[in-house]
C-alpha positions, 0 to 999 in steps of 0.5 A: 794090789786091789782096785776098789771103786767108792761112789759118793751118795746122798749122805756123803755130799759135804764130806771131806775126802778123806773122811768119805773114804775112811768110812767108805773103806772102813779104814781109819782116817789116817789110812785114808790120809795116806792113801790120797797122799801117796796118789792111790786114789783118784777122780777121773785121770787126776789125783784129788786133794785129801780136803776136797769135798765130795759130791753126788755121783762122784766115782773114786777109784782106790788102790789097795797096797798089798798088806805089808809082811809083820816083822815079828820076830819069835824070842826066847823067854823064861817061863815058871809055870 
């Protein structure tokens, strides 16, 4: 796990939470989405709303989950060369 802390600037006034975060962490919005949603993201001691708007200043501490093990698994195929 890794804790990442995203500040809010100018540009990002406005911006829906999610959307802030997607491009903060270069994550897709869905990832954001998730994140918010399975409370790995927080303001101060609280857990915001992935639709909240982001302010000026505002300071987002953000938990990476470990990356999930691929499940790929090697098969036997036929082959002509």
């Amino acid at each position: 796990m890794e804790i990442k802390i995203v500040y809010a600037k100018n540009e990002d006034v406005g911006k829906r939470l999610d959307v802030f975060l997607a491009a903060a962490l270069d994550i897709t919005r869905s990832a954001a989405v998730k994140l918010i949603e399975d409370g790995n993201v927080t303001l101060g001691e609280s857990a915001p709303d992935k639709k909240r708007k982001v302010s000026l200043g505002e300071e987002f501490a953000v938990t990476l989950p470990a990356p999930e093990p691929s499940e790929a698994m090697p098969e036997d195929i036929l082959l002509d060369i």
